[in-house]
C-alpha positions in Angstrom: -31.8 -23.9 -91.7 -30.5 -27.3 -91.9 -26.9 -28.2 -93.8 -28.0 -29.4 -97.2 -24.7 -29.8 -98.6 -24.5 -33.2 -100.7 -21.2 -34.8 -100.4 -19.9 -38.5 -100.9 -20.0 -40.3 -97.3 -16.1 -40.0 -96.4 -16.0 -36.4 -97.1 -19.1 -35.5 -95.0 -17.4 -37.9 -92.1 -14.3 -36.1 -93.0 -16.2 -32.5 -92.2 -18.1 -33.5 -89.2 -15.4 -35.4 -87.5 -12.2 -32.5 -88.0 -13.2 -30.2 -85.3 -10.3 -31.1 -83.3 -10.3 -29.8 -79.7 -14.2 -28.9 -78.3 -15.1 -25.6 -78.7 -16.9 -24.2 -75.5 -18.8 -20.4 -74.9 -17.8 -19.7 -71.7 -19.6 -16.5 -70.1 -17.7 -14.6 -67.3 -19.6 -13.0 -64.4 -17.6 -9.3 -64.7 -15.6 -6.7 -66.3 -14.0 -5.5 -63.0 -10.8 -3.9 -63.5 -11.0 -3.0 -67.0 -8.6 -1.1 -69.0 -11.8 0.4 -70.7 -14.2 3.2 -69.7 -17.5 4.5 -70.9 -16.0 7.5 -70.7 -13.5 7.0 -73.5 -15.7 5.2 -75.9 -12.9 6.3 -78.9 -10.4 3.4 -77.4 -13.2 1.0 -78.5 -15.9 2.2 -80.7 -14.9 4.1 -83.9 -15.9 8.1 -84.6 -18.8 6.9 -86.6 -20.2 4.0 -84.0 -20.6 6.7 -81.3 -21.4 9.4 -83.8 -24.6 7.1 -84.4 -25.3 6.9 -80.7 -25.4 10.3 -80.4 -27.8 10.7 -83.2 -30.2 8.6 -81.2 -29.6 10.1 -78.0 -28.1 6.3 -77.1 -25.5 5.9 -74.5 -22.6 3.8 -74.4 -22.9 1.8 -71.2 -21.0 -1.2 -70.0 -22.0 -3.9 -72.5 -20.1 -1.7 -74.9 -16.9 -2.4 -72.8 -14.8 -5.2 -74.3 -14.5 -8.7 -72.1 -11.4 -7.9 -69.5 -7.7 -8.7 -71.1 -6.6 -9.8 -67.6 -9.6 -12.4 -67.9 -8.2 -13.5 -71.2 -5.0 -13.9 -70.6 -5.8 -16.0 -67.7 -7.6 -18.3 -70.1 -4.7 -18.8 -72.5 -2.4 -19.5 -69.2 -5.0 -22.2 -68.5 -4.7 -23.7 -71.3 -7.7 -22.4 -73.8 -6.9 -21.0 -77.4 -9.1 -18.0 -77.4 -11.9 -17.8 -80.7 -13.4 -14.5 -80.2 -15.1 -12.8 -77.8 -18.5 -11.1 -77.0 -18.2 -7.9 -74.8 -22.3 -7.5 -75.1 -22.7 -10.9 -73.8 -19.3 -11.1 -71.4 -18.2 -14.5 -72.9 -15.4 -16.4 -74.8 -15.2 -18.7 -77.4 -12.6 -20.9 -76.4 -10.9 -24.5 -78.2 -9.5 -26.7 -75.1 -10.5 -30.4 -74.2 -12.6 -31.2 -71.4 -9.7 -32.0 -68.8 -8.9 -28.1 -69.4 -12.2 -27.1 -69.1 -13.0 -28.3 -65.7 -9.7 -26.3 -64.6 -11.3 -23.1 -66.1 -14.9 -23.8 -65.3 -13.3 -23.7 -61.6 -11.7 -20.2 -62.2 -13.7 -17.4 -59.9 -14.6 -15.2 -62.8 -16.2 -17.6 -64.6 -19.8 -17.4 -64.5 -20.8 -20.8 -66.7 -20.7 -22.8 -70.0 -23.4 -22.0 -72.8 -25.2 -25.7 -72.7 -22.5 -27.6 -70.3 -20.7 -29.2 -73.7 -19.1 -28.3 -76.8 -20.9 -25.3 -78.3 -21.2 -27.1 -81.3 -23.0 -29.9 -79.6 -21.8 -33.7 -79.0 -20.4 -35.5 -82.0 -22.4 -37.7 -83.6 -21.4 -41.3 -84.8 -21.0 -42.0 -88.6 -24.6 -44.0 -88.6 -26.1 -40.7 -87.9 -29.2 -38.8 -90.2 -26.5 -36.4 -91.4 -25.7 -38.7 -94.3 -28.8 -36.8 -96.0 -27.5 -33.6 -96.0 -28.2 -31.6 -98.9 -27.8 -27.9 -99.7 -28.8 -25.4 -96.4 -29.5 -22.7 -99.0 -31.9 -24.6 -101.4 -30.6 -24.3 -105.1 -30.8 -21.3 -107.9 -31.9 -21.7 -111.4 -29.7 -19.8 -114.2 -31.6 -17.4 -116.3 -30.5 -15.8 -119.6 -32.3 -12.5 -118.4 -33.6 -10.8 -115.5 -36.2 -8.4 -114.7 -36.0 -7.2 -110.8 -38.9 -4.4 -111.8 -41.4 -6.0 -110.7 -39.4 -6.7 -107.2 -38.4 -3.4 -107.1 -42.1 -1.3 -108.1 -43.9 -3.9 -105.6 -41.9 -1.9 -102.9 -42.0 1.8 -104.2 -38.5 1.5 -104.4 -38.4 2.6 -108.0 -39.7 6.5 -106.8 -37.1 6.3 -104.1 -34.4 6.1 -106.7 -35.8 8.6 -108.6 -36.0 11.3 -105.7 -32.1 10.3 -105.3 -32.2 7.9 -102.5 -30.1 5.2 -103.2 -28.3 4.3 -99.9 -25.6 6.8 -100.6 -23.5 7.0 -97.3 -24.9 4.5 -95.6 -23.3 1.5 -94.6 -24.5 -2.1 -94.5 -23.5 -5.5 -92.8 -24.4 -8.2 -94.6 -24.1 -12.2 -92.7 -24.1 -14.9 -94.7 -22.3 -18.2 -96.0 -20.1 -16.7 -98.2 -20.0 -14.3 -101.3 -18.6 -16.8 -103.9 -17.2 -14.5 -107.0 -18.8 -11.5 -105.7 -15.2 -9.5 -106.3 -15.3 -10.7 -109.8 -18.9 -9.9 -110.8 -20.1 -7.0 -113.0 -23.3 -6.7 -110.9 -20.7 -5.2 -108.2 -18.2 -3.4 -110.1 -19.2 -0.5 -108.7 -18.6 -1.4 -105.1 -15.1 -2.3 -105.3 -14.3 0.1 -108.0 -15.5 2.8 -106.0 -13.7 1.4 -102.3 -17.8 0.5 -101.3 -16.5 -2.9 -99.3 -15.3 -1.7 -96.2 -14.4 -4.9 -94.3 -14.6 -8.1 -95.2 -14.2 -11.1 -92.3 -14.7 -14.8 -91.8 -15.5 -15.9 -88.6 -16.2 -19.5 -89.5 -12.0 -19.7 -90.8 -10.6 -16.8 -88.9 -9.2 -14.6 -91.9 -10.5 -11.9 -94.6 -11.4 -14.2 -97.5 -15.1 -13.8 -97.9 -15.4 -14.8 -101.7 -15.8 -18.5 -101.8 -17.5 -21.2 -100.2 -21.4 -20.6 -101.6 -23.1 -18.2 -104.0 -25.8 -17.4 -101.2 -24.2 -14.3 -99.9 -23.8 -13.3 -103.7 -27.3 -13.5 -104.2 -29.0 -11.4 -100.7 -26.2 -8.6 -101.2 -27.4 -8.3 -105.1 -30.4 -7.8 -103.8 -29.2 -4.4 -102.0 -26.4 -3.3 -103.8 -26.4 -4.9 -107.2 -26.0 -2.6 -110.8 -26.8 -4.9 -113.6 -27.7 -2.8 -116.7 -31.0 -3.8 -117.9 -31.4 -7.1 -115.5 -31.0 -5.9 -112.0 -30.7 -3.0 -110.1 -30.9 -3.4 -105.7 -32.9 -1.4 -103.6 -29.7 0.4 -102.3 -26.8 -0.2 -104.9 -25.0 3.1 -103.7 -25.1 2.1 -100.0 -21.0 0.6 -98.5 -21.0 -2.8 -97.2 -19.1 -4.7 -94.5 -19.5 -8.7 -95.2 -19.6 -10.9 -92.5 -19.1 -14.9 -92.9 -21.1 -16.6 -89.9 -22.3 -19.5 -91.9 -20.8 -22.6 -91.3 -21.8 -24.7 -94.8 -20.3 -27.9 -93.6 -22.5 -28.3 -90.5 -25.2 -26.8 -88.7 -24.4 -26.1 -84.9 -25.3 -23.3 -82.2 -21.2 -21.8 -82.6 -23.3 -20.4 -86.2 -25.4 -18.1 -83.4 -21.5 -17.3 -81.5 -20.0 -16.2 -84.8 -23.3 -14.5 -85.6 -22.5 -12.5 -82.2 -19.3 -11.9 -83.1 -20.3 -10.1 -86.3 -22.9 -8.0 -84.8 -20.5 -6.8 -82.6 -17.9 -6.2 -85.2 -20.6 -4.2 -87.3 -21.5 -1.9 -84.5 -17.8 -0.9 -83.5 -17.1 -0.4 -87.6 -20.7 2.0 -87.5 -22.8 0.2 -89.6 -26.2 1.7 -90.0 -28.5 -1.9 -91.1 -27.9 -5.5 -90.3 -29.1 -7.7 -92.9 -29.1 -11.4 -92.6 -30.8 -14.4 -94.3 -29.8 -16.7 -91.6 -32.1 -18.8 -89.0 -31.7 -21.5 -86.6 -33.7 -24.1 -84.6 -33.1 -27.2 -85.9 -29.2 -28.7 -85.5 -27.2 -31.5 -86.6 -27.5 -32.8 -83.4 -31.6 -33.6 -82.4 -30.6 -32.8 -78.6 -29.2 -29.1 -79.2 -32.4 -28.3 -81.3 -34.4 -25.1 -80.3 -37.9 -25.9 -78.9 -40.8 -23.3 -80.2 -40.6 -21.8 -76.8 -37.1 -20.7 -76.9 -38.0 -18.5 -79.9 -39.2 -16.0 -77.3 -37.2 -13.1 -78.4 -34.9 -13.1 -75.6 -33.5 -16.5 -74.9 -31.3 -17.4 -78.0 -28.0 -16.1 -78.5 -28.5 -15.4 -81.9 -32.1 -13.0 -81.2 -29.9 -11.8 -77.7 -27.4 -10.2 -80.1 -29.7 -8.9 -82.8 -31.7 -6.9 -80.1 -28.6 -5.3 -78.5 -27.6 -4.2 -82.0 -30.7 -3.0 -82.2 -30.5 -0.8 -79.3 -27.6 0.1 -80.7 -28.9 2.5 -83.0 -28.4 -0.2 -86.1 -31.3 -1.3 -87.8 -31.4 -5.5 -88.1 -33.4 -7.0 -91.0 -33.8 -10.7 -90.8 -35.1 -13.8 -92.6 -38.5 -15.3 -91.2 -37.6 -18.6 -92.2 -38.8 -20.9 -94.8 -40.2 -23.7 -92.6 -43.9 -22.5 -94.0 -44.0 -26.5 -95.6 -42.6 -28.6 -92.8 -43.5 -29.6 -89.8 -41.7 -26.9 -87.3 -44.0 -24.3 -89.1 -42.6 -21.1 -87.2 -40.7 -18.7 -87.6 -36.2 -18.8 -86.6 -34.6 -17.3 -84.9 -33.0 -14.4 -84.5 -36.5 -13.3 -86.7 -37.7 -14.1 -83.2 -35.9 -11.1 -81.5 -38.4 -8.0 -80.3 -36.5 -5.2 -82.4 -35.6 -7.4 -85.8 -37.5 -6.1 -88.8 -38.1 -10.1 -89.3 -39.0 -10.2 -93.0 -41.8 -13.0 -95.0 -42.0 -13.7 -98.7 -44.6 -13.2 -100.9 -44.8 -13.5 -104.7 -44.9 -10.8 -107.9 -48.4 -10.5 -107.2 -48.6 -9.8 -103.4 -49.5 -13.1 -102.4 -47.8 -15.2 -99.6 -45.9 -18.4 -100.6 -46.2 -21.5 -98.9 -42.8 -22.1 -97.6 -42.3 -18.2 -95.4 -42.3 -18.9 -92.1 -45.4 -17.8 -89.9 -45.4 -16.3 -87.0 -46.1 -15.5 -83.7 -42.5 -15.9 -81.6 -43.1 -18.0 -78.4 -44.0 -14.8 -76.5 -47.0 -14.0 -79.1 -45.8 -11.3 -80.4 -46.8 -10.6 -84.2 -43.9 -11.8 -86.4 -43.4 -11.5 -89.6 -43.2 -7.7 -89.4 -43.3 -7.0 -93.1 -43.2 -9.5 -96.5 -41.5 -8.6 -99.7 -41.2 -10.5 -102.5 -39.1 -13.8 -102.2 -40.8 -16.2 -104.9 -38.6 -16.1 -107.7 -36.7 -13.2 -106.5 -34.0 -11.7 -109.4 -30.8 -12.4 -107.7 -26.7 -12.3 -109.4 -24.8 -15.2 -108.9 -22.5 -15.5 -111.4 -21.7 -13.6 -114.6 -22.9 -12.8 -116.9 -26.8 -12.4 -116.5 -28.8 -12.3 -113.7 -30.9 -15.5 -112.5 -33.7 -16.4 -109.8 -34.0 -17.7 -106.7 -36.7 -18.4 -103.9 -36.8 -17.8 -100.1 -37.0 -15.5 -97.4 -32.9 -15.1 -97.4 -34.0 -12.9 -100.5 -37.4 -10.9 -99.2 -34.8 -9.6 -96.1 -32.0 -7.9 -98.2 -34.6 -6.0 -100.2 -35.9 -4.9 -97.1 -33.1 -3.9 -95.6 -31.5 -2.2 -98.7 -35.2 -0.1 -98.3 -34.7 0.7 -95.5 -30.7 1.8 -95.5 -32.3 4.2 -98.6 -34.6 5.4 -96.1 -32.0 6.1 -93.6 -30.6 8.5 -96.4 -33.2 10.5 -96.9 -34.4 10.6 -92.7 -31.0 10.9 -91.5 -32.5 12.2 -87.9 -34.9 9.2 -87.4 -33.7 6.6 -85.0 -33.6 3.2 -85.9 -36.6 2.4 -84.4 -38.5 5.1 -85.6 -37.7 4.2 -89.2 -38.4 0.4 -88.3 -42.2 1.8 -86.4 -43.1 4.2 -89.8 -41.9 0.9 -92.4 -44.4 -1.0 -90.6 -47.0 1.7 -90.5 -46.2 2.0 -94.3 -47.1 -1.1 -95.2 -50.2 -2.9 -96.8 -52.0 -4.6 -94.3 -51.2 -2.4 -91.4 -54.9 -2.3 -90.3 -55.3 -6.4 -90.3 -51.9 -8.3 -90.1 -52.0 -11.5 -89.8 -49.0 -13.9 -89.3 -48.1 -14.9 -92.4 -46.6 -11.6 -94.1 -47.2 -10.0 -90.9 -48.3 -6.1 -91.7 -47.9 -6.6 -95.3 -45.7 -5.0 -98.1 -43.9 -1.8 -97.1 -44.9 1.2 -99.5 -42.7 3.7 -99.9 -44.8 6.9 -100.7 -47.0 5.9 -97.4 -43.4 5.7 -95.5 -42.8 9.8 -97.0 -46.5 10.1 -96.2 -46.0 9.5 -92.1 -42.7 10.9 -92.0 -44.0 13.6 -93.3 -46.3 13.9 -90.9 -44.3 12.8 -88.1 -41.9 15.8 -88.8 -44.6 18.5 -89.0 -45.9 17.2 -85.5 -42.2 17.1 -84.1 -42.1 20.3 -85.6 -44.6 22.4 -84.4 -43.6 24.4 -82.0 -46.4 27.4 -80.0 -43.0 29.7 -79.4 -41.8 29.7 -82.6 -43.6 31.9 -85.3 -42.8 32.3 -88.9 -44.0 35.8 -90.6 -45.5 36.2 -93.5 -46.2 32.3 -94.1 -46.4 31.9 -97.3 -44.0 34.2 -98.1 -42.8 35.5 -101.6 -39.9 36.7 -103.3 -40.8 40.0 -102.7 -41.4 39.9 -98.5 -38.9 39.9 -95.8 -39.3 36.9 -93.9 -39.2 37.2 -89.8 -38.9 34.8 -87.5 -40.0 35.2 -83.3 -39.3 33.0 -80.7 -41.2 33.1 -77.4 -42.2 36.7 -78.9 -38.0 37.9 -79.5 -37.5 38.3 -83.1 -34.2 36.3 -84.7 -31.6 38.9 -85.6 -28.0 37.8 -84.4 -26.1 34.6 -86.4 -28.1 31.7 -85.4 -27.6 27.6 -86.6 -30.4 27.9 -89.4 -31.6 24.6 -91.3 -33.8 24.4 -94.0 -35.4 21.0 -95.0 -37.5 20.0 -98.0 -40.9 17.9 -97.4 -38.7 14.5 -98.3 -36.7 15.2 -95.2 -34.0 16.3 -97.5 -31.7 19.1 -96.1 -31.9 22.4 -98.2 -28.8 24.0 -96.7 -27.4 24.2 -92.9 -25.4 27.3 -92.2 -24.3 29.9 -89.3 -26.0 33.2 -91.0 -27.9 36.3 -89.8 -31.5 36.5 -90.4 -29.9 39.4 -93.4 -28.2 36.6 -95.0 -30.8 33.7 -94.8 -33.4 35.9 -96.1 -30.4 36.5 -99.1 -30.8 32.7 -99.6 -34.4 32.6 -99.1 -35.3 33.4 -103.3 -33.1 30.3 -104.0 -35.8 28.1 -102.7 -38.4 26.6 -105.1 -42.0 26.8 -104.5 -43.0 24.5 -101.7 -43.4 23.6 -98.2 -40.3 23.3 -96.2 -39.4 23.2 -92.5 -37.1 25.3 -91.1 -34.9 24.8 -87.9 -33.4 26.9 -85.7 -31.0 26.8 -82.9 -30.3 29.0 -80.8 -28.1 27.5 -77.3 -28.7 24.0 -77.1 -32.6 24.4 -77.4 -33.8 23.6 -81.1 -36.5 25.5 -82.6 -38.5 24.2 -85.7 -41.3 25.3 -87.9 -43.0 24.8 -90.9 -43.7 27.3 -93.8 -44.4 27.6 -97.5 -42.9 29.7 -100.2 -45.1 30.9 -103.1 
């Protein structure tokens, strides 16, 4: 997305020309000799990161290893005030001049510089195009009142918050420009009232003030987490959130990508569940650094090399298609691009797409958008008191991934990307997507549908038998396993047809069937486990 910032022409020179010292990516060719081992994740990841690899049977290997301190400090004797880092990608972001630089490029653990120059790209003279900058974000329109029903029923989500699912527990990391007044807002009272913001960080400034600089940030997270009586509600507005400053508003350079990186990284270690982020690149301030359609491959950019690691991370990334739709680039950004992004299109309030969501394929043809929610006149919160609108992709993604973070609730054992595989299953045009909204508009009651179904076939199990099934109040219920009846205290759960956990206790078969009148009529799943083998099976009360 290009800088569309209007400013007077000395200011813009002002901004464009006060980067000071280059700023350079530098990759390194190892980790040898680090203080850090897979074996003790705890000294880098916290309880809840590795937790959530666990949960997705995911191993922490050596990308999760932090870049080597001895290669650091070897960097700062050269000369080089160190950024940040990237352990997944082994780099630093370093500020030095150019005389420096060929001292460090020289150093044997240094594998190469991202691009050969300033990560940022070459400066450009004060004759340049960037005297035309307006806005990156587009503009918002205030509105006395607003209505995110429609937004909100064209996804299901409405049911979903009625069966309790509301992003509770989960947490969510959202990128963007900024979260101007965000902290002063009534659509978020609840979030800092209740201790919901977990971290806040700028990458672009180096500190923990998130709450200026542009309303954009404001207006995605209201999408997820917003209460606004009777104008807006988001599709997770009980979910915690960690928000991440990337955006650079003054400019638009590949060190956006870096500090996107850096975030991703931070997110994981913290143990968010979803990425959301309305960002996208291709196009820079200057022509030469600018993104060709084939490096939108999924795999080249740093921006779509981060999202995927996250990805197989356990953490769920929802992303902006774009809104090139109108001009003439015409694809998709990047990291939408990435193989394991949930890339997200717009449509309007009646299903349709709009003109300006980017299209896919990637570069490598593979079918992007995945799935289109509604970004035409989107109700956002930007300032106090009411509610407003605003238009793009950067609005379609947060109410996907505040869907999604609900889901997560209520499927707690799915994996990432299971619950990314059923959303796109779920959704509209599963059976004919083209590459505009991609597989259509998730659906919410088709996503309980397959998981549904999903857990009965995960479920099923020829050694495990449940007797009588049904069952009454009145009958003793008996459970065999490879033809042994259950007697001694086992691991018993019991879940509900939502996926919702019943009860999870240590108990004889005596005391389970003791519980067993407290269930309402219905189907429910129950799981065993007996060693470290897990039993399931499903069976209905009457």
């Amino acid at each position: 997305m290009r800088s569309l910032f209007f400013f007077c022409f000395f200011n813009l020179l002002c901004s464009y020309f006060s980067f000071g010292q280059n700023r350079y990516f530098v990759y390194l060719k190892d980790k040898s000799n680090s203080v850090f081992s897979i074996n003790t994740p705890e000294k880098f990841l916290s309880k809840r990161s590795i937790d959530r690899r666990k949960n997705q049977n995911i191993a922490v290997n050596s990308l999760d290893i932090p870049v080597n301190l001895n290669y650091i400090n070897q960097l700062k004797t050269a000369g080089a005030k160190i950024v940040g880092t990237s352990k997944w990608l082994n780099a630093v972001l370093i500020e030095t001049n150019p005389e420096i630089l060929g001292k460090i490029s020289k150093l044997d653990f240094v594998k190469n510089i991202d691009g050969n120059q300033d990560i940022r790209g070459a400066k450009q003279s004060a004759t340049s195009e960037m005297t035309n900058k307006s806005d990156k974000f587009g503009s918002y329109e205030e509105f006395n009142y607003g209505n995110s029903l429609n937004q909100i029923q064209q996804l299901g989500v409405d049911e979903m918050h009625k069966n309790g699912f509301t992003g509770k527990g989960i947490w969510v990391a959202v990128f963007d420009a900024g979260f101007e007044k965000a902290n002063t807002m009534d659509a978020f009272k609840h979030l800092f009232s209740g201790k919901k913001i977990l971290k806040t960080y700028d990458f672009v400034s180096n500190d923990t003030t998130v709450f200026e600089s542009h309303w954009h940030g404001t207006a995605a997270m209201s999408c997820i987490g917003a209460k606004l009586n009777a104008q807006l509600v988001g599709t997770a507005p009980d979910a915690d959130f960690a928000l991440y400053k990337t955006e650079d508003i003054a400019s638009e350079t590949r060190i956006e990508e870096v500090y996107w990186l850096f975030a991703a990284e931070n997110a994981d270690s913290l143990g968010v569940d979803v990425i959301n982020s309305s960002l996208g690149y291709y196009s820079f301030d200057n022509p030469s650094t600018d993104y060709k359609f084939e490096d939108l491959n999924g795999d080249k950019t740093i921006s779509a090399r981060a999202a995927d690691y996250a990805a197989a991370r356990g953490i769920i990334v929802v992303n902006s298609a774009g809104n090139e739709g109108n001009n003439s680039w015409n694809h998709i950004v990047t990291p939408a691009d990435a193989d394991s992004v949930i890339s997200v299109g717009a449509v309007d309030a009646i299903g349709n797409t709009v003109g300006f969501s980017s299209p896919g394929p990637n570069a490598k043809n593979t079918l992007k958008p995945e799935v289109s929610a509604r970004g035409s006149q989107t109700t956002v919160a930007i300032s106090n008191p009411n509610a407003s609108f605003s238009s793009g992709t950067s609005f379609s993604s947060p109410l996907i991934a505040g869907m999604v973070a609900s889901l997560k609730q209520q499927f707690p054992q799915y994996s990432a990307m299971k619950i990314r595989e059923l959303l796109i299953k779920s959704a509209s045009k599963y059976e004919t997507p083209d590459n505009k909204i991609g597989y259509g508009i998730p659906s919410y009651k088709r996503f309980v549908e397959l998981a549904q179904n999903v857990l009965a076939i995960e479920n099923y199990s020829e050694e495990t038998v449940v007797f009588p099934n049904p069952i009454n109040d009145e009958q003793n219920i008996n459970i065999k396993i490879n033809g042994i009846e259950v007697s001694n205290n086992q691991q018993i759960e019991v879940f509900d047809l939502m996926g919702r956990s019943i009860f999870a206790k240590t108990i004889s078969m005596d005391e389970f069937r003791t519980n067993l009148p407290k269930l309402g009529t219905g189907t429910y799943n129950i799981k065993i486990q007996i060693a470290d083998k897990i039993h399931t099976k499903k069976f209905i009360k009457l």
